[in-house]
PDB file of N, H, CA, C and O in Angstrom:
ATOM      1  N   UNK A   1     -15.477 -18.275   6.610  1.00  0.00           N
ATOM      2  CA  UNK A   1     -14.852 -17.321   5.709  1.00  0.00           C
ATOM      3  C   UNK A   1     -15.882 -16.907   4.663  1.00  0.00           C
ATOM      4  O   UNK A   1     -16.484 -17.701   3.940  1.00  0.00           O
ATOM      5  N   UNK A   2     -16.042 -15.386   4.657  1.00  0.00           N
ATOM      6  H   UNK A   2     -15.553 -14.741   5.245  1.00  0.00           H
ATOM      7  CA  UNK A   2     -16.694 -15.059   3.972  1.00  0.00           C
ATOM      8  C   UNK A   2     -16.120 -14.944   2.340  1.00  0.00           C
ATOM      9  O   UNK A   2     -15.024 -14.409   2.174  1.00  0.00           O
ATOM     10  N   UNK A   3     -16.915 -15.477   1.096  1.00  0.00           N
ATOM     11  H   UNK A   3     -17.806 -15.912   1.231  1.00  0.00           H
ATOM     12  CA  UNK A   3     -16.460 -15.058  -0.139  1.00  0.00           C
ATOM     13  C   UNK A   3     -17.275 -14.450  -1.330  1.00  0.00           C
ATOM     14  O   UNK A   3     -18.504 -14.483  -1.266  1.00  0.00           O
ATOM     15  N   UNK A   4     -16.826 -14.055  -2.106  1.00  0.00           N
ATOM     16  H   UNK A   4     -15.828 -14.029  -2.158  1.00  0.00           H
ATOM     17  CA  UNK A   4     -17.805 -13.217  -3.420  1.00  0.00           C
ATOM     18  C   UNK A   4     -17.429 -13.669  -4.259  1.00  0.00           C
ATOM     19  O   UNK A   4     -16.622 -12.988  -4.893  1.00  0.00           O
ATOM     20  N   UNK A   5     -17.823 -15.362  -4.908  1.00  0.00           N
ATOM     21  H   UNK A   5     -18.478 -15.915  -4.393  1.00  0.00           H
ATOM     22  CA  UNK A   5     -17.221 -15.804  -6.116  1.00  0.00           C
ATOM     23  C   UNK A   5     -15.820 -16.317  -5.923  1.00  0.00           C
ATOM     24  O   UNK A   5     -15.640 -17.023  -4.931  1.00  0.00           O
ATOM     25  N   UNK A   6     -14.582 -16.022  -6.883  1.00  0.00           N
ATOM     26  H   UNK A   6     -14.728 -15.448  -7.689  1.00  0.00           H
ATOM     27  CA  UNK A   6     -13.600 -16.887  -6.089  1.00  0.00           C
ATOM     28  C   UNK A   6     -12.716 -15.654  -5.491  1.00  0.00           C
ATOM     29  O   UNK A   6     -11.623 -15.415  -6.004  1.00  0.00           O
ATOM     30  N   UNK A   7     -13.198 -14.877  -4.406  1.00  0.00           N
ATOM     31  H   UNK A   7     -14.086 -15.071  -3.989  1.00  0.00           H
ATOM     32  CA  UNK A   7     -12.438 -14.124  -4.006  1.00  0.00           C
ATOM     33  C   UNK A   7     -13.145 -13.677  -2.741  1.00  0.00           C
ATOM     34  O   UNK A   7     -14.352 -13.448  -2.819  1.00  0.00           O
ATOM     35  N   UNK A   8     -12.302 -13.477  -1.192  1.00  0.00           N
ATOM     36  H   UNK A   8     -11.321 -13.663  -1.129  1.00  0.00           H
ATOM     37  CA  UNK A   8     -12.831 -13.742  -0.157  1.00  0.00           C
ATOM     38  C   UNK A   8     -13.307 -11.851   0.041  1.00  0.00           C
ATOM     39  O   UNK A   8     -13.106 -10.781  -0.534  1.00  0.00           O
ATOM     40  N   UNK A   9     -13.755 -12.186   0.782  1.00  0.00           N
ATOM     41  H   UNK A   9     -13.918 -13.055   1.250  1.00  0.00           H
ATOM     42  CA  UNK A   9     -14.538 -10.651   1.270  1.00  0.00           C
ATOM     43  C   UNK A   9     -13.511  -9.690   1.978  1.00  0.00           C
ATOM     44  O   UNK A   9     -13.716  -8.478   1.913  1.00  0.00           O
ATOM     45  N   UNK A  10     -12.436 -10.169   2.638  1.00  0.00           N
ATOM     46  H   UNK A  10     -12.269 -11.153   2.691  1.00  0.00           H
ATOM     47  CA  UNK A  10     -11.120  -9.604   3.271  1.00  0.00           C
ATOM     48  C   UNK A  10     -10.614  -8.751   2.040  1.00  0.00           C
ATOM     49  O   UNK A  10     -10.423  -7.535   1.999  1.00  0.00           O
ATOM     50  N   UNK A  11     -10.390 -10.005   0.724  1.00  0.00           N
ATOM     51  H   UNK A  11     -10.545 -10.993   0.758  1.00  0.00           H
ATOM     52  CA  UNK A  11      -9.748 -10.047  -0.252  1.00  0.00           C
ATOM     53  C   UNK A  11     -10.352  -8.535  -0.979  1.00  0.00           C
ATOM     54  O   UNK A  11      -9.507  -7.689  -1.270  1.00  0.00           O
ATOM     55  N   UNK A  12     -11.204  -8.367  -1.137  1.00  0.00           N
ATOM     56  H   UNK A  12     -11.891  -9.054  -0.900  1.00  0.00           H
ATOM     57  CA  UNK A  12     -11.872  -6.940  -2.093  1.00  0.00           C
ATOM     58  C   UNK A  12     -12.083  -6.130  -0.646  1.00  0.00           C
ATOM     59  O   UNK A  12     -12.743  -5.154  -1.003  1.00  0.00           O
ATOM     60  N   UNK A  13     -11.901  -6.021   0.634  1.00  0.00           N
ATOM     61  H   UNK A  13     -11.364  -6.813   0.924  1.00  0.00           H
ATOM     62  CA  UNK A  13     -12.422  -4.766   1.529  1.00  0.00           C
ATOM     63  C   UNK A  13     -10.646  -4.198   1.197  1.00  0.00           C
ATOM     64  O   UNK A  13     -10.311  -3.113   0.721  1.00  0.00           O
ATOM     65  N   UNK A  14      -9.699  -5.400   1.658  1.00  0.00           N
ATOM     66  H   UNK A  14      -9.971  -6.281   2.045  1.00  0.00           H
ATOM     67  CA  UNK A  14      -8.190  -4.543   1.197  1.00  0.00           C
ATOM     68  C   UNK A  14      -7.878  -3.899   0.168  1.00  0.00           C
ATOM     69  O   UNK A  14      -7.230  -2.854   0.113  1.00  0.00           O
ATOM     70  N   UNK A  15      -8.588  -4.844  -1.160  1.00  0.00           N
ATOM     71  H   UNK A  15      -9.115  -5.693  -1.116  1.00  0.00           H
ATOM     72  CA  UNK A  15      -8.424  -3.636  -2.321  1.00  0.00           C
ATOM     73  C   UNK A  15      -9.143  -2.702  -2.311  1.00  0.00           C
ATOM     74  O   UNK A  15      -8.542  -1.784  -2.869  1.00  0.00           O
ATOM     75  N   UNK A  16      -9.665  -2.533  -2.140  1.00  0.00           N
ATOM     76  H   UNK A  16     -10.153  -3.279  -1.687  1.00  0.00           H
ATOM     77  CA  UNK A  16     -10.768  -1.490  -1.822  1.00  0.00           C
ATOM     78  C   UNK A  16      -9.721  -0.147  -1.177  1.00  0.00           C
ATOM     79  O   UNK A  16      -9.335   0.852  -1.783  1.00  0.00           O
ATOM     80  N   UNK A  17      -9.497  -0.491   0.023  1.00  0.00           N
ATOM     81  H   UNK A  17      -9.811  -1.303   0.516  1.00  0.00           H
ATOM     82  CA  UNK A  17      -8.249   0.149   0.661  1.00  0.00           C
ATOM     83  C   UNK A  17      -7.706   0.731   0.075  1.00  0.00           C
ATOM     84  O   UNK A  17      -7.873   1.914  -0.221  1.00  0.00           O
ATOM     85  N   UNK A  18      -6.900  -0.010  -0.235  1.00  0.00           N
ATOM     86  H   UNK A  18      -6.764  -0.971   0.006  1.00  0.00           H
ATOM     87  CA  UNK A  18      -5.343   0.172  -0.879  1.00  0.00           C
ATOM     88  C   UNK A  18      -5.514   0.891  -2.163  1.00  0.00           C
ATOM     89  O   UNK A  18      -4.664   1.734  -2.450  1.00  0.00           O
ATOM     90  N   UNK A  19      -6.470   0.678  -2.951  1.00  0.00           N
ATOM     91  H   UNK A  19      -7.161  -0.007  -2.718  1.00  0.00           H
ATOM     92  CA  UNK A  19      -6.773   1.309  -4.414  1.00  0.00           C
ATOM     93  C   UNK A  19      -6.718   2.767  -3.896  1.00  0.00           C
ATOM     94  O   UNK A  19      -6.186   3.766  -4.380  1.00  0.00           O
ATOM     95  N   UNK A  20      -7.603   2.539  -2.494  1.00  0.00           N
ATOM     96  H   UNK A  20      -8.036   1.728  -2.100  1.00  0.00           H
ATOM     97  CA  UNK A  20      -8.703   4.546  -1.924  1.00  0.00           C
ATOM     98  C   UNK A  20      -7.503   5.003  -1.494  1.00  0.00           C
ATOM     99  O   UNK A  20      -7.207   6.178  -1.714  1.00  0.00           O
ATOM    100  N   UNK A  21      -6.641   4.168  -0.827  1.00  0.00           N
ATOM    101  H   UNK A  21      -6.881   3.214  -0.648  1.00  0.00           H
ATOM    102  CA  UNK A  21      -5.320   5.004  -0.185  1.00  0.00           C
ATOM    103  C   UNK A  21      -4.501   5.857  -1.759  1.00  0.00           C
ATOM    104  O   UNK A  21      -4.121   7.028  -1.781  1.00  0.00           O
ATOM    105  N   UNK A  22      -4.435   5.110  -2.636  1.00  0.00           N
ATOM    106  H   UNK A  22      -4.744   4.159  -2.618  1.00  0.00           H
ATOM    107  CA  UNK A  22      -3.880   5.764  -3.733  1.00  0.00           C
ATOM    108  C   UNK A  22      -4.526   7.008  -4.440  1.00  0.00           C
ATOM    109  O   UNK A  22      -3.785   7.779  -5.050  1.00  0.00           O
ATOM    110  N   UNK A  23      -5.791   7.221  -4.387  1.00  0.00           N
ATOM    111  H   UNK A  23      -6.393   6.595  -3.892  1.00  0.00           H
ATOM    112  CA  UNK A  23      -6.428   8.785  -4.645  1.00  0.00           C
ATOM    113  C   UNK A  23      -5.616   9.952  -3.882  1.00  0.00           C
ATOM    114  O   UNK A  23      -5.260  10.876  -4.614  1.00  0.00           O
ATOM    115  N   UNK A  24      -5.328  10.029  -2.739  1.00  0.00           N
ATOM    116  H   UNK A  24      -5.617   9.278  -2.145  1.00  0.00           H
ATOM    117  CA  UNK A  24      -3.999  10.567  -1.826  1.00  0.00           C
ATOM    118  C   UNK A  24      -3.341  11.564  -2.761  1.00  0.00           C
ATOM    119  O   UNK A  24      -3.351  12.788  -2.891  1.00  0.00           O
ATOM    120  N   UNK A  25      -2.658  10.339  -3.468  1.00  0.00           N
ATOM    121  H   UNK A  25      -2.650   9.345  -3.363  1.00  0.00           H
ATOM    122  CA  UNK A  25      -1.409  10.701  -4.244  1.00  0.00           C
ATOM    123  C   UNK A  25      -1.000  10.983  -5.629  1.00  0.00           C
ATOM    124  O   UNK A  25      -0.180  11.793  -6.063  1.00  0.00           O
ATOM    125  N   UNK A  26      -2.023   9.834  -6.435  1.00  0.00           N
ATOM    126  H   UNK A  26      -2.690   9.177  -6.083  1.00  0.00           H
ATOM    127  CA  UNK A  26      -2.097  10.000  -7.507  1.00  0.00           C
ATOM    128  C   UNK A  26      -3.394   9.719  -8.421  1.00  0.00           C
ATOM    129  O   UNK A  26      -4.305   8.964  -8.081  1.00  0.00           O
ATOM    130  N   UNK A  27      -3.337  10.508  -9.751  1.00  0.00           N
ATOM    131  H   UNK A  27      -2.597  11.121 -10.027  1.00  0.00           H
ATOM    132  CA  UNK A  27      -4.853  10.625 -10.410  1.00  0.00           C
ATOM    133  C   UNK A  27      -5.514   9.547 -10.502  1.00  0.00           C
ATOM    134  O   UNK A  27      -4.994   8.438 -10.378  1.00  0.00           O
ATOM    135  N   UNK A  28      -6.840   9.761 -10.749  1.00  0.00           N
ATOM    136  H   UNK A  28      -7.263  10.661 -10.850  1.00  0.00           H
ATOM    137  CA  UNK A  28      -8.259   8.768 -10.156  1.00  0.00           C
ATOM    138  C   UNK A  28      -7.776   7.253 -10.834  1.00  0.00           C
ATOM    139  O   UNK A  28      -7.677   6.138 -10.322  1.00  0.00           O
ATOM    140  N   UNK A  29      -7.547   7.712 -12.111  1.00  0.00           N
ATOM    141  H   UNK A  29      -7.627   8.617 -12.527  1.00  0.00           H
ATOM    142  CA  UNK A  29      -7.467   6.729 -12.957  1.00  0.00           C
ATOM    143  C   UNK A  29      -6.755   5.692 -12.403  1.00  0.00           C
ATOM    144  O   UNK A  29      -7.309   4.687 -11.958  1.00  0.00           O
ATOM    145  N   UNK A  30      -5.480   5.876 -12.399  1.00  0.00           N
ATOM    146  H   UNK A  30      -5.030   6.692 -12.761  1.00  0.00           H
ATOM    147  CA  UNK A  30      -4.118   5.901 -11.712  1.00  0.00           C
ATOM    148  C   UNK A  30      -4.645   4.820 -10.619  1.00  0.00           C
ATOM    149  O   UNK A  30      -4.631   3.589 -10.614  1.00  0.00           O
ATOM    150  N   UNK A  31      -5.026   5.608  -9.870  1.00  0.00           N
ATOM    151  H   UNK A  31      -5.038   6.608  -9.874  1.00  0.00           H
ATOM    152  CA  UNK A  31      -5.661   5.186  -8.264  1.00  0.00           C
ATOM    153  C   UNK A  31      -6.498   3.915  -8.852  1.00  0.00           C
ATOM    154  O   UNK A  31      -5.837   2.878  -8.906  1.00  0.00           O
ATOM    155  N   UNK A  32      -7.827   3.833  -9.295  1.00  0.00           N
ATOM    156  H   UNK A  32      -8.364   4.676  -9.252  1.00  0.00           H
ATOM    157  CA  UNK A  32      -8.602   2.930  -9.764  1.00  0.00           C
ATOM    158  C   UNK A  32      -7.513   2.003 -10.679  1.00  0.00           C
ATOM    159  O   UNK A  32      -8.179   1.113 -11.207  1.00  0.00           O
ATOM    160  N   UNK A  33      -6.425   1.911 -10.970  1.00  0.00           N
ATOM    161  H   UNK A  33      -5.884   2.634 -10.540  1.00  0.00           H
ATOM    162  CA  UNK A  33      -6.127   0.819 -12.346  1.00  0.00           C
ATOM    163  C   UNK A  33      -5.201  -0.457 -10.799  1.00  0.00           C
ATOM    164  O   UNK A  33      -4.864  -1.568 -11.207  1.00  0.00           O
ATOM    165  N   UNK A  34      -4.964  -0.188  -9.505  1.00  0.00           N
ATOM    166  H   UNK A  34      -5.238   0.715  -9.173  1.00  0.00           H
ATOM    167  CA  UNK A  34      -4.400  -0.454  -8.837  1.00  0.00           C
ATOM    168  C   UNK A  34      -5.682  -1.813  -8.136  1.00  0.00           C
ATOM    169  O   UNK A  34      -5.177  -2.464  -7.221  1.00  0.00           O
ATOM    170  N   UNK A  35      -6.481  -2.035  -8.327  1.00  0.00           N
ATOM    171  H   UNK A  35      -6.891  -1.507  -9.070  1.00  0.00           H
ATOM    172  CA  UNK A  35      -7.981  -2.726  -7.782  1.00  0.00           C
ATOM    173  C   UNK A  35      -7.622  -4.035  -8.473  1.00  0.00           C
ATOM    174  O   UNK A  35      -7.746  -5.151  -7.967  1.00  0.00           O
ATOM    175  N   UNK A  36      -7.222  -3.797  -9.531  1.00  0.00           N
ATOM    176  H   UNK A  36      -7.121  -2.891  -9.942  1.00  0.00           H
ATOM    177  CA  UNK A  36      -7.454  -5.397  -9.885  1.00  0.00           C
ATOM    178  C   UNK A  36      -6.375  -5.618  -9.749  1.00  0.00           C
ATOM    179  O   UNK A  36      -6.336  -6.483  -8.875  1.00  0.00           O
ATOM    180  N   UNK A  37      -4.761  -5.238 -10.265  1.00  0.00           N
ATOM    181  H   UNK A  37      -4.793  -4.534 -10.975  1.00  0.00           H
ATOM    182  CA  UNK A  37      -3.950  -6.516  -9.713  1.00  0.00           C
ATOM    183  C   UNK A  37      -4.003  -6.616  -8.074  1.00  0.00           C
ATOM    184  O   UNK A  37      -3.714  -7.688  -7.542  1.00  0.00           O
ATOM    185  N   UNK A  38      -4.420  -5.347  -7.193  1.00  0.00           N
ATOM    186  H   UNK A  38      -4.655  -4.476  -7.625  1.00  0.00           H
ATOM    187  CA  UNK A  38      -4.439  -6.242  -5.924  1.00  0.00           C
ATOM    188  C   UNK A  38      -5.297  -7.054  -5.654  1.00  0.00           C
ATOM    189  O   UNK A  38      -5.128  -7.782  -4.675  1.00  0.00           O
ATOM    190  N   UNK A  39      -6.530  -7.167  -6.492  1.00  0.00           N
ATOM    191  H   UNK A  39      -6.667  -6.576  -7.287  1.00  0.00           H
ATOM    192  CA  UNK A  39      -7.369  -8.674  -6.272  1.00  0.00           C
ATOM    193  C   UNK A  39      -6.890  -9.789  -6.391  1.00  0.00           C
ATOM    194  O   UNK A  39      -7.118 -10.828  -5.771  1.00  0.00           O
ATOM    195  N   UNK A  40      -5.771  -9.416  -7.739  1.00  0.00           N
ATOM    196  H   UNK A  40      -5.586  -8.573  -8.243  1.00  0.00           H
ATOM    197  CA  UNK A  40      -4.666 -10.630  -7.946  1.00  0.00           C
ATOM    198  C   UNK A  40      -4.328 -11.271  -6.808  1.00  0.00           C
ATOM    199  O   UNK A  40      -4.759 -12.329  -6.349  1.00  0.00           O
ATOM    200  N   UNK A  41      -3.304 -10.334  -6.296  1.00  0.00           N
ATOM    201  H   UNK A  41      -2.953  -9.475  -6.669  1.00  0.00           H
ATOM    202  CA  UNK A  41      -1.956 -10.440  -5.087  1.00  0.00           C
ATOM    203  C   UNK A  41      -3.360 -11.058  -3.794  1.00  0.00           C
ATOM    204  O   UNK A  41      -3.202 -12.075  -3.119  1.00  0.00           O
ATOM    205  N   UNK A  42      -4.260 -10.427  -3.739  1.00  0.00           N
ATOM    206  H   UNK A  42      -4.388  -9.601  -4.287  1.00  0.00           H
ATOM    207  CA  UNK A  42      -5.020 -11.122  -2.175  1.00  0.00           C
ATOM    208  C   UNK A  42      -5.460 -12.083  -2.821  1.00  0.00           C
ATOM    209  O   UNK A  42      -5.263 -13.011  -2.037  1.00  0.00           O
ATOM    210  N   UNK A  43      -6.185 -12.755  -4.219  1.00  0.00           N
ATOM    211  H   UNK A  43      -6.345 -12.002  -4.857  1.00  0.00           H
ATOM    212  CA  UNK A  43      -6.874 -14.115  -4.827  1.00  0.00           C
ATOM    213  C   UNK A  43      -5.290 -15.098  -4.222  1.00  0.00           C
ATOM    214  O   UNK A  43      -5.429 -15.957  -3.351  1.00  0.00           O
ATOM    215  N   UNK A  44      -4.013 -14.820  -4.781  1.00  0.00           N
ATOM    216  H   UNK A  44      -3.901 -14.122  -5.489  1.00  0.00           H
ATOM    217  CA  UNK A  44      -2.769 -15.387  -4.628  1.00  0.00           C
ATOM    218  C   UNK A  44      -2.505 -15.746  -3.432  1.00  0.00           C
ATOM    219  O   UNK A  44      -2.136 -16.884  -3.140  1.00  0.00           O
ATOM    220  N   UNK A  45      -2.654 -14.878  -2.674  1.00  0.00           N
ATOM    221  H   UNK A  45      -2.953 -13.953  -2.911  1.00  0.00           H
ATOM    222  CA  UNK A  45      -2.757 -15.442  -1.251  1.00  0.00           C
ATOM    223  C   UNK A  45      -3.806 -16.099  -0.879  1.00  0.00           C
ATOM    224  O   UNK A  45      -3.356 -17.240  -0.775  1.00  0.00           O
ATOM    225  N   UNK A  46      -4.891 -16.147  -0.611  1.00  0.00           N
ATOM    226  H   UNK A  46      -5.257 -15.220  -0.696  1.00  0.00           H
ATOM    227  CA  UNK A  46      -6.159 -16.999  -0.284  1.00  0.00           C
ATOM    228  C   UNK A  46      -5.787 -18.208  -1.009  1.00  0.00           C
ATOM    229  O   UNK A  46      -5.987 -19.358  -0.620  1.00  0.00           O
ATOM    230  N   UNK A  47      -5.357 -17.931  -1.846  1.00  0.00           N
ATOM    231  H   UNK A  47      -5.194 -16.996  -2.162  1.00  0.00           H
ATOM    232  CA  UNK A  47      -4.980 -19.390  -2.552  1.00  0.00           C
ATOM    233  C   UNK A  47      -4.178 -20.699  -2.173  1.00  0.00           C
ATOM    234  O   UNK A  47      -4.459 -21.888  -2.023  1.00  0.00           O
ATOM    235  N   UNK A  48      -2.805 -19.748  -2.073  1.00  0.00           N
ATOM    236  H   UNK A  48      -2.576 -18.782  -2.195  1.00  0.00           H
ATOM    237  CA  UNK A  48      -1.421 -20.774  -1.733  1.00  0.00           C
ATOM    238  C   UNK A  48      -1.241 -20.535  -0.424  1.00  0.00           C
ATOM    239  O   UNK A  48      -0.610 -21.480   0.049  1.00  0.00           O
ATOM    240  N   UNK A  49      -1.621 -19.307   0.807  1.00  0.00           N
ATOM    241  H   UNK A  49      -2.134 -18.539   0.422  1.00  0.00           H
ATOM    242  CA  UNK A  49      -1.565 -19.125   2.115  1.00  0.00           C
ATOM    243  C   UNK A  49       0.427 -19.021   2.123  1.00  0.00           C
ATOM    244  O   UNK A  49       1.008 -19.592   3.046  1.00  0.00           O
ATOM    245  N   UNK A  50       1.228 -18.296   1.081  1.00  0.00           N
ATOM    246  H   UNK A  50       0.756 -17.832   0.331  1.00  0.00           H
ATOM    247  CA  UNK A  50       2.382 -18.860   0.874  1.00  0.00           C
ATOM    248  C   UNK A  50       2.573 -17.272   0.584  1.00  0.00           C
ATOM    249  O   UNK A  50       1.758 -16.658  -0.105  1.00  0.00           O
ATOM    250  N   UNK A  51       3.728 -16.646   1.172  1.00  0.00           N
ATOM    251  H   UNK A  51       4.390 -17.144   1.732  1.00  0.00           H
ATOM    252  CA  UNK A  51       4.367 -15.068   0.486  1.00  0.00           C
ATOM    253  C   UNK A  51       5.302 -15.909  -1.029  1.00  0.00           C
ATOM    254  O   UNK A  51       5.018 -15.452  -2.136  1.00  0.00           O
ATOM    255  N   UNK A  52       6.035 -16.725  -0.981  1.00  0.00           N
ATOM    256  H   UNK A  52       6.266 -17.096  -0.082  1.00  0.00           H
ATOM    257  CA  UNK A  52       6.268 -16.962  -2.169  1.00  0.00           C
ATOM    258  C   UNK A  52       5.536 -17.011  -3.933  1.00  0.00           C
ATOM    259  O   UNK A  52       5.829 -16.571  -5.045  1.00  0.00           O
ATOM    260  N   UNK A  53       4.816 -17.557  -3.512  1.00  0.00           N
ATOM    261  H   UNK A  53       4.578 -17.914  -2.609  1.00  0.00           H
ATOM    262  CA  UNK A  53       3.608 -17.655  -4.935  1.00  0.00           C
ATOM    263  C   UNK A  53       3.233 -16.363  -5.245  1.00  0.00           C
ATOM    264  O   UNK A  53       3.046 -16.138  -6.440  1.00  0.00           O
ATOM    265  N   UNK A  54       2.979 -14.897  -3.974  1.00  0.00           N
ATOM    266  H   UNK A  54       3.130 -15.079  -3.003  1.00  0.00           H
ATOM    267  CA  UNK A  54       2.246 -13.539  -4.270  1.00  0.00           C
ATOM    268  C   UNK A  54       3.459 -13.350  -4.257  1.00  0.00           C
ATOM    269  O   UNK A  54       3.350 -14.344  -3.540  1.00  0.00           O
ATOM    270  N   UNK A  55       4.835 -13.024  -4.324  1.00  0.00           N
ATOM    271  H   UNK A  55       4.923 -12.216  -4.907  1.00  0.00           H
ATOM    272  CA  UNK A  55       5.588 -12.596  -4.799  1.00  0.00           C
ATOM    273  C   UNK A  55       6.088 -12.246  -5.729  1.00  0.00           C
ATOM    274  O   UNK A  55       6.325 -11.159  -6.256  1.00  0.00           O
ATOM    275  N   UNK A  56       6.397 -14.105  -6.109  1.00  0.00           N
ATOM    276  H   UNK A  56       6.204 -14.988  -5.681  1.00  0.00           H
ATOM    277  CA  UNK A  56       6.944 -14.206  -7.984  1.00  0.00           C
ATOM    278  C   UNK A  56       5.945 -13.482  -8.803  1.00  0.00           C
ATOM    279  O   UNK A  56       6.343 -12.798  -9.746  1.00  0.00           O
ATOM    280  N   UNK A  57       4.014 -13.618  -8.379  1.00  0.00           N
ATOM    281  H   UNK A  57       3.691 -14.174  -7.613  1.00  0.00           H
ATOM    282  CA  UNK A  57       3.038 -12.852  -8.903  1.00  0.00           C
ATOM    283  C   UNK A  57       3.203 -11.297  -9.368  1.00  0.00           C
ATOM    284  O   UNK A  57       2.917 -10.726 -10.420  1.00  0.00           O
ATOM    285  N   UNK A  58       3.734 -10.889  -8.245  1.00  0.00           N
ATOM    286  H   UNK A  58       3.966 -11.353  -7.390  1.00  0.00           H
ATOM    287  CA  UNK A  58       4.100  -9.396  -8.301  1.00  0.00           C
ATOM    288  C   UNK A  58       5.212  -9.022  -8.809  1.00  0.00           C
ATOM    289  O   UNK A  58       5.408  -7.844  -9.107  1.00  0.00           O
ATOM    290  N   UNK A  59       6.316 -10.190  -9.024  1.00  0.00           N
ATOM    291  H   UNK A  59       6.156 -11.147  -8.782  1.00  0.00           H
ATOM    292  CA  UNK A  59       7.723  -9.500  -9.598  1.00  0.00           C
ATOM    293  C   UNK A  59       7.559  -9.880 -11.052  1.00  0.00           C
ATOM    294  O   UNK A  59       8.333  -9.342 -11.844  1.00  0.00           O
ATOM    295  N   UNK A  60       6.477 -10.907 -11.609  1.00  0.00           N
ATOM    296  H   UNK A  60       5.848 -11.344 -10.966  1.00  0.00           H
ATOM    297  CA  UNK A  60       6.103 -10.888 -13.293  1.00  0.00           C
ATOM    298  C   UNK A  60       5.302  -9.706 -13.529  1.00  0.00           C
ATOM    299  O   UNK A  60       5.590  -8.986 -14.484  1.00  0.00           O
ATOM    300  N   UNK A  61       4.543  -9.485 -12.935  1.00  0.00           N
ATOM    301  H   UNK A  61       4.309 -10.070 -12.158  1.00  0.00           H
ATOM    302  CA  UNK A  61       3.321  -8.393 -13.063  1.00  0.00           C
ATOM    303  C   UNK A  61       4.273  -6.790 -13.071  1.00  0.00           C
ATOM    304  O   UNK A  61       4.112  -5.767 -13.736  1.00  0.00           O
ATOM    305  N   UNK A  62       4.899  -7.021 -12.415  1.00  0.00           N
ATOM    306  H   UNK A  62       5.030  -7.852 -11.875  1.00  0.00           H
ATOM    307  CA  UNK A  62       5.998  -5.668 -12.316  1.00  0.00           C
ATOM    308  C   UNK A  62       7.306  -5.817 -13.319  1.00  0.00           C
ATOM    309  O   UNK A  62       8.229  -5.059 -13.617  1.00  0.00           O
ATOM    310  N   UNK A  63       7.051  -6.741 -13.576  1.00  0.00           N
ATOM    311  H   UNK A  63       6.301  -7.357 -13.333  1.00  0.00           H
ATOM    312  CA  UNK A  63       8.519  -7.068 -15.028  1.00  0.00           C
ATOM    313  C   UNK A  63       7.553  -6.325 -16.196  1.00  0.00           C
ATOM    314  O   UNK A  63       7.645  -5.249 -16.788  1.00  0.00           O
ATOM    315  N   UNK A  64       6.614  -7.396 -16.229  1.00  0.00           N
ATOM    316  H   UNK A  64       6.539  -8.269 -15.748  1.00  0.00           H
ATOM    317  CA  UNK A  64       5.728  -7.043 -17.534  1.00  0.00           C
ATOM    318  C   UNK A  64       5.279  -5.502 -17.881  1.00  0.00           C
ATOM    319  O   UNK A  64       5.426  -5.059 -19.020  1.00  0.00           O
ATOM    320  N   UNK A  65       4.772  -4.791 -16.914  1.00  0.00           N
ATOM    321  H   UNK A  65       4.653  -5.151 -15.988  1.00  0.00           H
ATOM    322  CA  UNK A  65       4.501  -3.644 -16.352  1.00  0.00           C
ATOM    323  C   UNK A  65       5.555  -2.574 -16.472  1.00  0.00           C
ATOM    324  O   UNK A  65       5.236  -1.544 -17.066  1.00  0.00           O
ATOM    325  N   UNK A  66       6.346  -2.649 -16.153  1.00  0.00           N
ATOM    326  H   UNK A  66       6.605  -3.486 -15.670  1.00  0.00           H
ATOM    327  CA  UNK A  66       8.075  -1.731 -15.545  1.00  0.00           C
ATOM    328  C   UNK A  66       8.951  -1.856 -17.581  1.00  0.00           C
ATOM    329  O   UNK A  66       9.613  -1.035 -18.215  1.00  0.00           O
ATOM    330  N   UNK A  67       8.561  -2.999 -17.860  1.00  0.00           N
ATOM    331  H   UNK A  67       8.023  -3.667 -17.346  1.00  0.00           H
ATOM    332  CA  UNK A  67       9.596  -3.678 -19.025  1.00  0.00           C
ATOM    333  C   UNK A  67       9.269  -2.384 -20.302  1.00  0.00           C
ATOM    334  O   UNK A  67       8.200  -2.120 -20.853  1.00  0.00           O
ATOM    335  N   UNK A  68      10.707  -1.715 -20.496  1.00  0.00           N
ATOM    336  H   UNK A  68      11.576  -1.929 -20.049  1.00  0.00           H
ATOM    337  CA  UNK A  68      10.455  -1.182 -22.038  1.00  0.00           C
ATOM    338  C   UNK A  68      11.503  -2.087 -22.672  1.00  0.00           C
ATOM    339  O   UNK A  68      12.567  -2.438 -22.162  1.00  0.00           O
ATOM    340  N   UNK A  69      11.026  -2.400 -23.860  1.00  0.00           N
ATOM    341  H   UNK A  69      10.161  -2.115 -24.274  1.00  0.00           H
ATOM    342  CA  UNK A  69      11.672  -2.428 -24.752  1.00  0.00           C
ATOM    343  C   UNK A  69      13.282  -1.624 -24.972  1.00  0.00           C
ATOM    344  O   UNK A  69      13.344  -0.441 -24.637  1.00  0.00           O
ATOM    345  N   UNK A  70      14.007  -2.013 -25.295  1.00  0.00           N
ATOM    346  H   UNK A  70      13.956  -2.974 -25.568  1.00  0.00           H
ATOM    347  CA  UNK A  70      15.318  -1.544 -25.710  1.00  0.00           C
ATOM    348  C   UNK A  70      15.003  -0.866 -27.146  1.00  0.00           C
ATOM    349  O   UNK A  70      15.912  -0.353 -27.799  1.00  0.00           O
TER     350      UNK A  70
END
C-alpha cells in the first residue's frame, strides 16, 4: 500500500476526483473547499476499514456545516 504521510495514495487520487468532479457544477472555490474533508472521510476509512466511524464523521461534519443558529 502505497502512502503520502498519514494518508494512502488511493486516499488523495479519490479526492482529487471527487473535488474535479465538482468544477462540473459548482464554482472553483466551492469545488476546491470539498478536498479536504474528503481526505477526512478516505484518512477515516484507511483507518477503521469500518462505514460506521466515516459516517458519524460525515454526519458531525455536516451538522457542524448545515447548523444555523436559531
Amino acid at each position: 500500500r502505497m502512502v503520502v504521510g498519514p494518508l494512502s495514495l488511493a486516499n488523495l487520487i479519490a479526492s482529487l476526483a471527487f473535488s474535479g468532479l465538482h468544477f462540473v457544477h459548482q464554482p472553483p472555490l466551492w469545488a476546491a473547499a470539498v478536498f479536504l474533508p474528503s481526505l477526512l472521510f478516505g484518512w477515516t476509512w484507511d483507518r477503521y476499514r469500518s462505514l460506521l466511524p466515516c459516517w458519524a464523521v460525515h454526519f458531525f461534519y455536516n451538522l457542524l456545516f448545515f447548523h444555523r443558529p436559531l
